[in-house]
C-alpha positions in Angstrom: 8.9 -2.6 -12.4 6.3 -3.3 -15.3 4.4 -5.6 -13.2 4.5 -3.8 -10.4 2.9 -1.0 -12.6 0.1 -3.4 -14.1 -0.8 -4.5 -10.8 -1.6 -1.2 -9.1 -3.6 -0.5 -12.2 -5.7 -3.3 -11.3 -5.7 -2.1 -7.9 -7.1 1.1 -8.9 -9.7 -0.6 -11.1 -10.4 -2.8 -7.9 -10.9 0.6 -6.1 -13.0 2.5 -8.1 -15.2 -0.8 -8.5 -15.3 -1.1 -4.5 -16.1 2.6 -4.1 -18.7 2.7 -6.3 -16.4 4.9 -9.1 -16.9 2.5 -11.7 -19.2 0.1 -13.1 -19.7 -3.4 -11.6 -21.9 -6.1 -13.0 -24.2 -7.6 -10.6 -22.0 -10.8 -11.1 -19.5 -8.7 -9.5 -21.1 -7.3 -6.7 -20.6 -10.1 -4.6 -16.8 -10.6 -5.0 -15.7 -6.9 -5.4 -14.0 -6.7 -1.5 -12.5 -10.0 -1.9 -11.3 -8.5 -5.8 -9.5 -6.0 -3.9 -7.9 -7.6 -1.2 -6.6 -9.9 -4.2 -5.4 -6.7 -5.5 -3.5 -5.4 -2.5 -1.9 -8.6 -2.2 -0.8 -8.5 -5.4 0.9 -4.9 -5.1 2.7 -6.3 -2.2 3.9 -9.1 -3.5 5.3 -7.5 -6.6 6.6 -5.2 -4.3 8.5 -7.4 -2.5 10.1 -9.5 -5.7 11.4 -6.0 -6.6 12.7 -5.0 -3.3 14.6 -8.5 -3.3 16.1 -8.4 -6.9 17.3 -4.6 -6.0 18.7 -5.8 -2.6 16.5 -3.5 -0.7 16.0 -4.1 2.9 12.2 -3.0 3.1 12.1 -3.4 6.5 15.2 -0.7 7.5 13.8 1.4 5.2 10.6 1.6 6.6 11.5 1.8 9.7 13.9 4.3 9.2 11.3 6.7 6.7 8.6 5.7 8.3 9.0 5.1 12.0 11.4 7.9 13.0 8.7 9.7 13.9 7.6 7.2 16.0 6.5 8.6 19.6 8.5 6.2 21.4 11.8 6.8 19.4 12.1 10.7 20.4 10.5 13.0 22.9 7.1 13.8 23.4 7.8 17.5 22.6 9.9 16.5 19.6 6.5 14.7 18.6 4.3 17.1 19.4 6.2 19.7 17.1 6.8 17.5 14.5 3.0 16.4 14.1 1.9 20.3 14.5 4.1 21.8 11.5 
């Protein structure tokens, strides 16, 4: 969980880099979208190592917190009602 922490705070240091929030040498400028994508990956990874040591099927549980809202999984009005509220 620790790493998992450390590496979104170097996605948010990615971030604020990328959106002009913080400073960035002009060594930097040239690598800050490629910093970033590093970044994500990073996240995800870590992600996943914890998702697998807790036994956590990430894909049922996105598709059931996620997806159920899914426009081809219930009616249109269903949808429509859902997405207004």
């Amino acid at each position: 969980m620790l790493k998992l922490a450390e590496e979104v705070g170097e996605l948010v240091r990615a971030h604020l880099k990328k959106t002009g929030q913080a400073r960035v040498s002009s060594a930097e400028q040239d690598t800050l979208q490629q910093e970033y994508e590093n970044e994500l990956a990073d996240v995800l990874g870590q992600l996943l190592v914890l998702a697998a040591l807790s036994k956590v099927d990430l894909g049922a549980v996105l598709d059931r917190k996620w997806l159920r809202w899914h426009p081809d999984r219930i009616s249109a009005t269903d949808y429509a009602s859902a997405v207004t509220r």
